[in-house]
C-alpha positions as a Python dict, from the first residue, in 0.01 Angstrom:
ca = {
    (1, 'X'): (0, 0, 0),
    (2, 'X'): (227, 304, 42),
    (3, 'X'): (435, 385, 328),
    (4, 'X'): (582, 717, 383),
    (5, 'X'): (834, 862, 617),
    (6, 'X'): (825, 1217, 676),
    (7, 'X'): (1128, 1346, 842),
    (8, 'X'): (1189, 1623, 1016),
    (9, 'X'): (1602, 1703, 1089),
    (10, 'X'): (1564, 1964, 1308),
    (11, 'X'): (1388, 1785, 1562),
    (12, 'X'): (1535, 1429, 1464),
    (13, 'X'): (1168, 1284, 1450),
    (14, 'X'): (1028, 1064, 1179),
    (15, 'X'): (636, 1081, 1145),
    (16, 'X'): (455, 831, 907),
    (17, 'X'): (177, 840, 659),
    (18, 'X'): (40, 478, 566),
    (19, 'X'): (-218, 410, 290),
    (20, 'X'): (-421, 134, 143),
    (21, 'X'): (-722, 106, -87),
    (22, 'X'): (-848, 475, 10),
    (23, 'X'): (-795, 494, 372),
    (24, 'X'): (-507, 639, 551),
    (25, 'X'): (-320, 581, 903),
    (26, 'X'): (-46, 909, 1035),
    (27, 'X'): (161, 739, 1318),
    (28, 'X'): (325, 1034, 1583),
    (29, 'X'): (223, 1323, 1346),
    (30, 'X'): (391, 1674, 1384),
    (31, 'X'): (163, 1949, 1558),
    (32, 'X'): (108, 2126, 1207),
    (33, 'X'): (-112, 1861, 1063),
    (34, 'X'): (-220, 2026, 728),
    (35, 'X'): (27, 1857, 500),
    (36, 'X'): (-113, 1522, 591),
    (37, 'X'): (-483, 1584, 531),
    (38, 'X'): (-312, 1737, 180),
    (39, 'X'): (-109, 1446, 101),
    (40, 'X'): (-459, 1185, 205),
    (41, 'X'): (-652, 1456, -43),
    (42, 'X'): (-442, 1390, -318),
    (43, 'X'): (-437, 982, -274),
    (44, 'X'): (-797, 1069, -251),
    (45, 'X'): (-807, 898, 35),
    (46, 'X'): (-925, 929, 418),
    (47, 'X'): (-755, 962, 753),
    (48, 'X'): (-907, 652, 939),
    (49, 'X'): (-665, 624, 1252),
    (50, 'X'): (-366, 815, 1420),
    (51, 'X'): (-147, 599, 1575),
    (52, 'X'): (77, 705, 1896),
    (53, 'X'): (348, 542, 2013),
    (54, 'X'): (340, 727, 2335),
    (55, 'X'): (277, 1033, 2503),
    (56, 'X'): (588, 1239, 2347),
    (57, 'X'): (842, 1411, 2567),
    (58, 'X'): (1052, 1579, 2301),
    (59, 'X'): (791, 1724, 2044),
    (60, 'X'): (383, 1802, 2084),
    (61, 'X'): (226, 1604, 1885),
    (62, 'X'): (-94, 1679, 1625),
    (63, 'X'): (-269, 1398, 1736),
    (64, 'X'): (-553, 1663, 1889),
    (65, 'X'): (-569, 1865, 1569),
    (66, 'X'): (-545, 1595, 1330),
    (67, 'X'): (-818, 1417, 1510),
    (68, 'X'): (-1072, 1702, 1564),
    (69, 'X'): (-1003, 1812, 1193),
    (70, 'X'): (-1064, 1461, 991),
    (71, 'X'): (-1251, 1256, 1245),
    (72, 'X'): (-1018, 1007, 1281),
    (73, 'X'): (-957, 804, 1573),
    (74, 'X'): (-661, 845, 1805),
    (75, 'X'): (-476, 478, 1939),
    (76, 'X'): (-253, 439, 2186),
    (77, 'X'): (-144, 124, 2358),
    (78, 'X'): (-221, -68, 2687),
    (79, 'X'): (-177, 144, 3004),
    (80, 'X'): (-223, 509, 2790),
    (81, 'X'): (-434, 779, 3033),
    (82, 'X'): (-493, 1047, 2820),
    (83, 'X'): (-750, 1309, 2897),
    (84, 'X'): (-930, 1338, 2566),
    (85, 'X'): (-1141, 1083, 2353),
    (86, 'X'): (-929, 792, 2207),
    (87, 'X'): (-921, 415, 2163),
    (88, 'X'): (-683, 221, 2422),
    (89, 'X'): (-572, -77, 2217),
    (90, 'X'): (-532, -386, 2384),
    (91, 'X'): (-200, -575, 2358),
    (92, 'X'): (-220, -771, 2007),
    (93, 'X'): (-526, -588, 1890),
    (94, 'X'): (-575, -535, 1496),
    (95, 'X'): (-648, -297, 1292),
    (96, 'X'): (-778, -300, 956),
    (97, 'X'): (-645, -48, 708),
    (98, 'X'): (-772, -82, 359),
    (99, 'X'): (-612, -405, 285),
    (100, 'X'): (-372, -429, 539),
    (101, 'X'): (-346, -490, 887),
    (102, 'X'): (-209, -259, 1187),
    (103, 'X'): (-133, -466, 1495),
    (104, 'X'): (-38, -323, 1832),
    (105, 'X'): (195, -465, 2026),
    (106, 'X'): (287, -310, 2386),
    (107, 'X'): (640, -301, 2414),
    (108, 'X'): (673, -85, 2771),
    (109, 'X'): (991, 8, 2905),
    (110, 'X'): (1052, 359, 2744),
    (111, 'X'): (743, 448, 2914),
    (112, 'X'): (490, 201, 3033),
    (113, 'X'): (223, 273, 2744),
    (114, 'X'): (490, 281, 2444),
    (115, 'X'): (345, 75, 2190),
    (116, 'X'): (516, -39, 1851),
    (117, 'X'): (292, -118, 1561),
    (118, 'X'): (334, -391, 1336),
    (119, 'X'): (201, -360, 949),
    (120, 'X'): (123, -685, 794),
    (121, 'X'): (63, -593, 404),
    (122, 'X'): (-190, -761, 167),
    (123, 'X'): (-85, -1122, 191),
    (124, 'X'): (-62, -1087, 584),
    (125, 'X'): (345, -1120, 580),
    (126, 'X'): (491, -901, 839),
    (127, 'X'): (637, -552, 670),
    (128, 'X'): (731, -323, 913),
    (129, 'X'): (730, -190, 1247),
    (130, 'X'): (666, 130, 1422),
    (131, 'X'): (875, 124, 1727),
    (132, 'X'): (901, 480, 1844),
    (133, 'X'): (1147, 520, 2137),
    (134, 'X'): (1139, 144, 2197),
    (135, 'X'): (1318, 70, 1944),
    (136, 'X'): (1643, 302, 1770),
    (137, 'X'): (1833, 263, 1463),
    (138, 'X'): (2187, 169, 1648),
    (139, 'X'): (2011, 209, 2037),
    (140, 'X'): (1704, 200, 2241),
    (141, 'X'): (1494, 468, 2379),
    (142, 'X'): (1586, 608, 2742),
    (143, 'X'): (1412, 407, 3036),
    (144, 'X'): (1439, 725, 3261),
    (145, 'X'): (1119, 974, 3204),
    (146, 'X'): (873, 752, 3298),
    (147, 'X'): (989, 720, 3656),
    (148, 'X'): (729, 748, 3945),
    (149, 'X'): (817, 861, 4296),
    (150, 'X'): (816, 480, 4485),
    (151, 'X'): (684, 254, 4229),
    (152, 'X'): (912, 262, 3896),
    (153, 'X'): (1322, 369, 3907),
    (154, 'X'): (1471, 391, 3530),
    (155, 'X'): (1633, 24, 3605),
    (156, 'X'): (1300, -90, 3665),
    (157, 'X'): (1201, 5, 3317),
    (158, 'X'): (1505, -109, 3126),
    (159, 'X'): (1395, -416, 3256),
    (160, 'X'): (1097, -383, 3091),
    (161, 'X'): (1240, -270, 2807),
    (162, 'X'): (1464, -605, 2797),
    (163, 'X'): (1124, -779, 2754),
    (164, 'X'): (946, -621, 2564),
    (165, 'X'): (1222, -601, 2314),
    (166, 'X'): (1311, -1028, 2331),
    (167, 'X'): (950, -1102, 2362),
    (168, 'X'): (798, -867, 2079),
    (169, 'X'): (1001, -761, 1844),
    (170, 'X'): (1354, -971, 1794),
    (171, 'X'): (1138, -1280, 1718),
    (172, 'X'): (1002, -1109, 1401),
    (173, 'X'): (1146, -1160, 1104),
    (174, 'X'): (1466, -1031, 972),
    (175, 'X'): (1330, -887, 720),
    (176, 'X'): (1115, -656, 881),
    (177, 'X'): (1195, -283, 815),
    (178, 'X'): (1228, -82, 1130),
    (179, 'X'): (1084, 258, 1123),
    (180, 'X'): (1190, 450, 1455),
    (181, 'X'): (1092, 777, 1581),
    (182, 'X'): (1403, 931, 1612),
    (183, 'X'): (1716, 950, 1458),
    (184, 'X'): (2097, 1083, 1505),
    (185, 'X'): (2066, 1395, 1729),
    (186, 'X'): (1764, 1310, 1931),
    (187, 'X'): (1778, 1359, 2326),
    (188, 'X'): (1560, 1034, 2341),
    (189, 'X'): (1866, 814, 2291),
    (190, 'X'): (2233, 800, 2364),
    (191, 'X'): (2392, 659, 2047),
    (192, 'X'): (2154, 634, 1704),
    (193, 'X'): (2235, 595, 1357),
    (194, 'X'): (2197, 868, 1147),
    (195, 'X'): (2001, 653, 899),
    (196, 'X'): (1654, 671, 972),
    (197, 'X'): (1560, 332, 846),
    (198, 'X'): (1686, -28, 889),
    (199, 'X'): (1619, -403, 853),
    (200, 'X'): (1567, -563, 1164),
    (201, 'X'): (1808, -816, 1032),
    (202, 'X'): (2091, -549, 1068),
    (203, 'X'): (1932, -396, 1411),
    (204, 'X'): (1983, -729, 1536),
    (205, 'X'): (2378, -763, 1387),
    (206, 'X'): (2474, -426, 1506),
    (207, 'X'): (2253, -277, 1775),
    (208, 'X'): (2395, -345, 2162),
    (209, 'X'): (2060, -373, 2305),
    (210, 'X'): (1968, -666, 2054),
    (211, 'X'): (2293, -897, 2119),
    (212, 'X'): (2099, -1279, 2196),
    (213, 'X'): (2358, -1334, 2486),
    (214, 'X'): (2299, -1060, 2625),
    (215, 'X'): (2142, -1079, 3004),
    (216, 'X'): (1882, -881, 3199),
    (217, 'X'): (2166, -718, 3430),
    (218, 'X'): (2401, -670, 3128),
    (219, 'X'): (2158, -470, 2970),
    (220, 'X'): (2018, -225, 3224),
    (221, 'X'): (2342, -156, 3270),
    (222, 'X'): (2415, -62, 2942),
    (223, 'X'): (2111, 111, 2876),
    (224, 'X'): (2144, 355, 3158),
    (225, 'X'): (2551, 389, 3153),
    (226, 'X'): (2635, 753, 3041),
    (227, 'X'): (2270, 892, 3060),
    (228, 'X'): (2265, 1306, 3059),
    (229, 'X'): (1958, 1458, 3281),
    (230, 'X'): (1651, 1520, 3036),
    (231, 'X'): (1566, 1827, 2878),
    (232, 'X'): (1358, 2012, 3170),
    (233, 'X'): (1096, 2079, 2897),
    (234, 'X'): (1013, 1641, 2834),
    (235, 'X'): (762, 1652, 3132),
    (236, 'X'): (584, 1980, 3014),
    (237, 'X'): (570, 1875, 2648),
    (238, 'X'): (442, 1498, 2806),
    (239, 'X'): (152, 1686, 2973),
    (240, 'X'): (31, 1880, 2623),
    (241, 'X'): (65, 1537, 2489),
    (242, 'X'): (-183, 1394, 2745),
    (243, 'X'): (-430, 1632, 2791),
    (244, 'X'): (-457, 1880, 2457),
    (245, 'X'): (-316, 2211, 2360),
    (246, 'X'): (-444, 2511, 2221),
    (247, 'X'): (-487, 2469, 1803),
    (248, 'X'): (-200, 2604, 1583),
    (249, 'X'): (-393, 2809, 1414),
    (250, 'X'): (-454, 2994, 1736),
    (251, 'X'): (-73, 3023, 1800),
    (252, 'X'): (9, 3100, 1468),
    (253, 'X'): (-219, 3386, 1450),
    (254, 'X'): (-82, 3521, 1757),
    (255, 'X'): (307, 3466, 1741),
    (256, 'X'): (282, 3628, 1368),
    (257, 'X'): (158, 3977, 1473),
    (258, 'X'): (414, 4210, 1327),
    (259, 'X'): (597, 4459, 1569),
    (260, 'X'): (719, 4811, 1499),
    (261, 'X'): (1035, 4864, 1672),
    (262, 'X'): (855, 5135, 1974),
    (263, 'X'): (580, 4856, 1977),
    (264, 'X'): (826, 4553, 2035),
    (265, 'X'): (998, 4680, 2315),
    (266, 'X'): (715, 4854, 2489),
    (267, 'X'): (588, 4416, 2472),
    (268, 'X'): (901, 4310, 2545),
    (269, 'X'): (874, 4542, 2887),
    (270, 'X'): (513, 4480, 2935),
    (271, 'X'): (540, 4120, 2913),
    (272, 'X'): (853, 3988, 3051),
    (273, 'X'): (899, 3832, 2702),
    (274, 'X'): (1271, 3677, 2633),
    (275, 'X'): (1383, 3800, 2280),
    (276, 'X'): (1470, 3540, 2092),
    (277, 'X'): (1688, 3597, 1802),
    (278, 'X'): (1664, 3318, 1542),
    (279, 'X'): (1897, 3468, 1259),
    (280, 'X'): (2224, 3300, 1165),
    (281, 'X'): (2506, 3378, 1407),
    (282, 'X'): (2744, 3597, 1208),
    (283, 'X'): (2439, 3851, 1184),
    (284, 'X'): (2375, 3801, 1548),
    (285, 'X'): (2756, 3902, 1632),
    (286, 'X'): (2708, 4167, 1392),
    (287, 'X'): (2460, 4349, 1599),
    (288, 'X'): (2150, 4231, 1843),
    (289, 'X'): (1870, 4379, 2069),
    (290, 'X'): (2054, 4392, 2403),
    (291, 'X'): (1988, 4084, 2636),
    (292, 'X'): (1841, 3896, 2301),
    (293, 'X'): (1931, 3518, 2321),
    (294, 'X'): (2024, 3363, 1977),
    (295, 'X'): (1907, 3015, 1891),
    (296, 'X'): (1969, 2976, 1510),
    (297, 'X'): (1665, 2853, 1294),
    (298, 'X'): (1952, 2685, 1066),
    (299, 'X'): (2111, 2437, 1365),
    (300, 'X'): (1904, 2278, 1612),
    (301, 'X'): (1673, 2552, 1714),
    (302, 'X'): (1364, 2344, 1848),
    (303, 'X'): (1586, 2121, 2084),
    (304, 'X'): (1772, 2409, 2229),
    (305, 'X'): (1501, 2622, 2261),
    (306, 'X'): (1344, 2362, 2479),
    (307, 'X'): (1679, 2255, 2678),
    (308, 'X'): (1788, 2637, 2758),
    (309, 'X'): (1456, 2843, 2753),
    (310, 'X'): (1269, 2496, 2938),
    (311, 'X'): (957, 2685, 3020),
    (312, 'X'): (707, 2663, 2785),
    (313, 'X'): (463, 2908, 2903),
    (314, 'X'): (769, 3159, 2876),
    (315, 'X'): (629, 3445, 2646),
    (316, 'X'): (851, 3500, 2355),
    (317, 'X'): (945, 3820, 2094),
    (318, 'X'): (1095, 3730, 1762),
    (319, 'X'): (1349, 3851, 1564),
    (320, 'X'): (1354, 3679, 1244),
    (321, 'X'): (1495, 3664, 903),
    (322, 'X'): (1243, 3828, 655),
    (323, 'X'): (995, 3609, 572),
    (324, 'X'): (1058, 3298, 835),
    (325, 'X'): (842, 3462, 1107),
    (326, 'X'): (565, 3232, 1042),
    (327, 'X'): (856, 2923, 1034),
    (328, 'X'): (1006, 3037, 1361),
    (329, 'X'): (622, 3019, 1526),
    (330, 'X'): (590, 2699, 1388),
    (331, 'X'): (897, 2521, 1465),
    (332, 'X'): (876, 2653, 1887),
    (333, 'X'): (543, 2522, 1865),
    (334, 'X'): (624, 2143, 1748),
    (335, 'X'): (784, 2172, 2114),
    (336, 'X'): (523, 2321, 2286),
    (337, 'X'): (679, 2698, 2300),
    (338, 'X'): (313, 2871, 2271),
    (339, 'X'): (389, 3220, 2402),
    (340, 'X'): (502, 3381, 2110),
    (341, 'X'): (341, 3752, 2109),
    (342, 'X'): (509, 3885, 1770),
    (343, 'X'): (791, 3942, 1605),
    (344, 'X'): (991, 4236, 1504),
    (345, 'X'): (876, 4443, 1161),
    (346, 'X'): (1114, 4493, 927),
    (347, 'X'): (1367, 4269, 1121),
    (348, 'X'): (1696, 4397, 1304),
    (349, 'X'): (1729, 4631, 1010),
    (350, 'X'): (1427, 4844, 1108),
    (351, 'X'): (1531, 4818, 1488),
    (352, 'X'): (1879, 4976, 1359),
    (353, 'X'): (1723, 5265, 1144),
    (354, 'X'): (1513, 5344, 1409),
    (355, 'X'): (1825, 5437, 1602),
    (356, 'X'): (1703, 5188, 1874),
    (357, 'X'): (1974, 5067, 2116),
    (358, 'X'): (2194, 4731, 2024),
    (359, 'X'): (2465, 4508, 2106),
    (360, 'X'): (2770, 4306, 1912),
    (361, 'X'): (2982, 4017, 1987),
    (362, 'X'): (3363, 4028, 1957),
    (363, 'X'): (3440, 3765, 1763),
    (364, 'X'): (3825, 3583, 1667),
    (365, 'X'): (3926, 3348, 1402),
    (366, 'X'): (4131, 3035, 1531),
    (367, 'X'): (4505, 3186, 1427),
    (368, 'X'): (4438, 3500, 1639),
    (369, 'X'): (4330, 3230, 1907),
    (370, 'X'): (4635, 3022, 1922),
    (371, 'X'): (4847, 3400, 1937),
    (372, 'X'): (4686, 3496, 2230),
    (373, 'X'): (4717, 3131, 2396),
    (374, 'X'): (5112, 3112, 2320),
    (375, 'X'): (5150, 3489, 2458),
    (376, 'X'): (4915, 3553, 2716),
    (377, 'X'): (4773, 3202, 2861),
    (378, 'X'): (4406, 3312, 2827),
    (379, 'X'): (4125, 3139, 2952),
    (380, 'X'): (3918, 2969, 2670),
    (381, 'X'): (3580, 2739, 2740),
    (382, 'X'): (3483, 2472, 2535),
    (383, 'X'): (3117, 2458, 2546),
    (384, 'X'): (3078, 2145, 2355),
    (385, 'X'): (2939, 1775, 2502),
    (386, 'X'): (3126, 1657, 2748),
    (387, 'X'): (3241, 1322, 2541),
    (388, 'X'): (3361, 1586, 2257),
    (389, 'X'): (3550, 1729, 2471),
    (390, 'X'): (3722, 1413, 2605),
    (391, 'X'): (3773, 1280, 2291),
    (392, 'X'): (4024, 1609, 2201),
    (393, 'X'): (4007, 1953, 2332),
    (394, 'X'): (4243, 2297, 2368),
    (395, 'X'): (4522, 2170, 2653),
    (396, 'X'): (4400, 2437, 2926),
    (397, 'X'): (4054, 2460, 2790),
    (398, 'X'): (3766, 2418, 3037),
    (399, 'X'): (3432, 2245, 2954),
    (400, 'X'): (3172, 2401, 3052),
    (401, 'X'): (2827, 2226, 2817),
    (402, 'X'): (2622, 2450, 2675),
    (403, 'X'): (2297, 2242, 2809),
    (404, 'X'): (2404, 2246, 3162),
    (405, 'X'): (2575, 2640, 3069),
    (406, 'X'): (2397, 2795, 3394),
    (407, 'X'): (2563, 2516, 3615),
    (408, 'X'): (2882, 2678, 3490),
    (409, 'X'): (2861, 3072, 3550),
    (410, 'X'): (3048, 3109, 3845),
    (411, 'X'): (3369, 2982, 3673),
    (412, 'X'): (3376, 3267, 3403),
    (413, 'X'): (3621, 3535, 3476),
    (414, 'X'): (3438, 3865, 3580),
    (415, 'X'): (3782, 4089, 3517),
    (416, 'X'): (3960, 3936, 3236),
    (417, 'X'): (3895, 3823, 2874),
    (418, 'X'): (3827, 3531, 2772),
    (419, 'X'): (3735, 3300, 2465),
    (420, 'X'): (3449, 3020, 2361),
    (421, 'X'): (3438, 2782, 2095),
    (422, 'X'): (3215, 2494, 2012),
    (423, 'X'): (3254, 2254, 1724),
    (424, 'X'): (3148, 2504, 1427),
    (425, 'X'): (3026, 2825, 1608),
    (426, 'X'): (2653, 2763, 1662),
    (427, 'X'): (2647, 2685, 1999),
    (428, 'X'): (2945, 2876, 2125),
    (429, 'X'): (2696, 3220, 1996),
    (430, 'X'): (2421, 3037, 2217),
    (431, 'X'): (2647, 3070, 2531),
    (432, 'X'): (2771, 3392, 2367),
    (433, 'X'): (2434, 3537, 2419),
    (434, 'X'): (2363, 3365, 2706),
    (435, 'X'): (2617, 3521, 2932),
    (436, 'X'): (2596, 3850, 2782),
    (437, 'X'): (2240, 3851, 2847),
    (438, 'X'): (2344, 3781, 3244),
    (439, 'X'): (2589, 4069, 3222),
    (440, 'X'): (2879, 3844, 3137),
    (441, 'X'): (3041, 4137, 2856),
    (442, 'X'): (3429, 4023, 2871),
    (443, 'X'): (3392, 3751, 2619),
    (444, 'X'): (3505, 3680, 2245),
    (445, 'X'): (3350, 3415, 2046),
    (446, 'X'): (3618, 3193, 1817),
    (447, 'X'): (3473, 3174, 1473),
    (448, 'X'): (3420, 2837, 1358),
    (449, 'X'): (3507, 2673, 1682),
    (450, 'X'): (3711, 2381, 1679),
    (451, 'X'): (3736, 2292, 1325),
    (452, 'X'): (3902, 2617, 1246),
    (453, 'X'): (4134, 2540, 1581),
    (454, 'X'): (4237, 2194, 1475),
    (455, 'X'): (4350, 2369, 1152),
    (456, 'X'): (4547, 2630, 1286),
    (457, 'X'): (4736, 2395, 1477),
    (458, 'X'): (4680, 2461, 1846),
    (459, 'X'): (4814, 2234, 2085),
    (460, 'X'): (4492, 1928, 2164),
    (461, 'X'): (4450, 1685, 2410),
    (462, 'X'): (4536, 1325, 2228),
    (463, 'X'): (4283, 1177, 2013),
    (464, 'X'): (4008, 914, 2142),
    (465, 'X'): (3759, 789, 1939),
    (466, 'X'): (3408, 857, 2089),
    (467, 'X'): (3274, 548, 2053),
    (468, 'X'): (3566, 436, 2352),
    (469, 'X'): (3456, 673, 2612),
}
């Protein structure tokens, strides 16, 4: 038997590749499915099933692909409605693997079809468990995008979710390794570990949702204190999930067409294309296509292109590092960002030497900051999460969250300067770009953010620990 998690950081997900005497299960597989039909190849091997755990919100699945390209047969759990050919496991069904067992056991309360998957190995001892969102290293997956207009509120499925987790899953054995979806950094949960595997033992010691004297009441209320609004683009990626997409080979043949500079902004005119700028954020600063938004492929680009950009039929232009075009397509696909049309030849250097118009941003280090703070009392916005910024912030500084950034225009000064900072300087060149690309000019971006502030010794709020908010 050989059990295999394949991790992806940028998107915080954890796919799985399971195999036993020649036949192989992938449980919530990434849309680009090749390197599993590789890795089965090589165990000379075949994919039997694809497990879901549910219908995704925060990535598209390759379910589809996977499926059409091996013949394997897609699973999901009790109450699962999905629009294409799969088997709807009942609750406690098996599944034979080689010479191991898969059994499904419908743990609802994320979303009412989430299913974990227990593997019982050769000798029929319980191994493992596949819990998806149900189950978090350190949490428990949100009970709030599953809600239906009159029938289901999110403390209707918490309660659920109590269930399912006492009933199923903390009678098992302490033993049992816990293999969640997510990890640290995932907008699926509040408050996860950022190890991506556990004992259940240690779930149980450590995780809040898991405490034995814990009641009903006590822990809806937990689960849903200090919940941010969803991502708008969870219900759109839930609806690829459940009824197909187009194949990636389709989008990567498309989103890879190279662009002379004339050609990529006669598209970026013709189409009503954003231009999205995926380089690292000093080059950005340096110089940009005017009205470009920068989401870094080296931070959390697939999240925030799906929190800020939302729409995923938005078409999209790329401008790329040399040589990660076909990366950048890939990685907006995993969340369902289709639309890209090309990306730019050459790079920003060949927009440049083809004397094309473009656009900087000012940029400060932290000592220069806390000079112009002591002498001339300008504005500065944090654009960090709102429990970073209670646990210490700049004295005067305003939050203003770079997810909920649009909520916030109004409150930047249209006459005078002013100054943003995040934690390191990724997402403060985010809102950097996002305001200058709404006309916002008189800004300067603090290099760094609030690392390089701490250090320089501007006056902060006092100290709380995060875990006290």
């Amino acid at each position: 038997m050989k059990v295999e998690q394949i991790y992806t950081g940028c998107l915080a997900q954890g796919a799985y590749y399971l195999e036993s005497n020649g036949e192989v299960a992938i449980i919530d597989p990434l849309r680009e499915v090749l390197p599993y039909i590789k890795k089965a190849t090589s165990d000379n091997a075949k994919i039997k099933y694809i497990f879901e755990t549910h219908f995704h919100a925060d990535f598209v699945s390759g379910h589809v692909t996977l499926a059409k390209e091996t013949g394997a047969d897609i699973i999901y759990g009790p109450k699962a409605n999905p629009s294409f050919e799969a088997i709807i496991a009942k609750d406690n069904q098996e599944f034979k693997l080689g010479d191991v067992t898969i059994i499904a056991l419908h743990t609802p309360g994320h979303t009412m079809e989430s299913t974990t998957y227990l593997l019982k190995d050769e000798k029929g001892k319980d191994y493992a468990i596949f819990s998806g969102d149900t189950l978090f290293l350190g949490d428990v997956g949100r009970p709030d995008l599953a809600q239906k207009m009159g029938e289901l509120t999110e403390r209707d499925l918490a309660g659920f979710l109590y269930d399912s987790l006492r009933e199923k899953i903390m009678p098992l054995a302490d033993d049992v390794i816990v293999y969640p979806a997510h990890g640290a950094g995932s907008a699926c949960g509040k408050n996860m570990m950022k190890e991506t595997v556990d004992t259940l033992g240690n779930q149980k010691k450590m995780n809040y949702a898991l405490r034995k004297d814990m009641t009903k009441e006590e822990f809806i209320n937990e689960v849903i204190d200090g919940l941010l609004p969803p991502p708008q683009y969870f219900p759109l990626n839930v609806k690829m999930n459940k009824e197909g997409y187009e194949d990636i080979k389709v989008v990567l043949e498309r989103g890879t067409r190279a662009l002379s500079p004339k050609a990529f902004e006669a598209a970026a005119n013709e189409s009503g294309a954003i231009v999205l700028d995926v380089r690292n954020q000093d080059d950005f600063a340096a110089g940009h296509i005017p009205r470009s938004i920068f989401i870094g492929l080296d931070g959390s680009f697939a999240p925030w292109v799906g929190a800020l950009i939302a729409d995923v039929q938005q078409p999209i232009l790329l401008v790329a590092p040399v040589g990660l075009e076909e990366e950048a397509v890939t990685r907006l696909s995993r969340v369902g960002f289709d639309g890209t049309l090309g990306y730019l030849d050459g790079g920003f250097d060949a927009w440049k030497k083809a004397a094309m118009e473009y656009d900087t941003v000012s940029q400060v280090d932290a000592n220069k900051l806390k000079e112009v703070i002591e002498t001339e009392k300008a504005p500065v916005f944090d654009v960090r999460k709102e429990s970073e910024y209670l646990s210490e912030h700049i004295l005067e500084a305003m939050n203003t969250p770079l997810d909920f950034l649009n909520d916030h225009l109004a409150e930047f000064p249209d006459n005078k300067i002013f100054y943003v900072h995040c934690a390191g300087g990724y997402r403060s060149m985010i809102a950097s770009s996002i305001l200058k690309s709404r006309g916002i000019h008189n800004l300067i971006d603090v290099k760094d953010g609030f690392k390089a502030i701490q250090e320089a010794g501007i006056s902060l709020s006092k100290y709380v620990c995060p875990t006290t908010l």
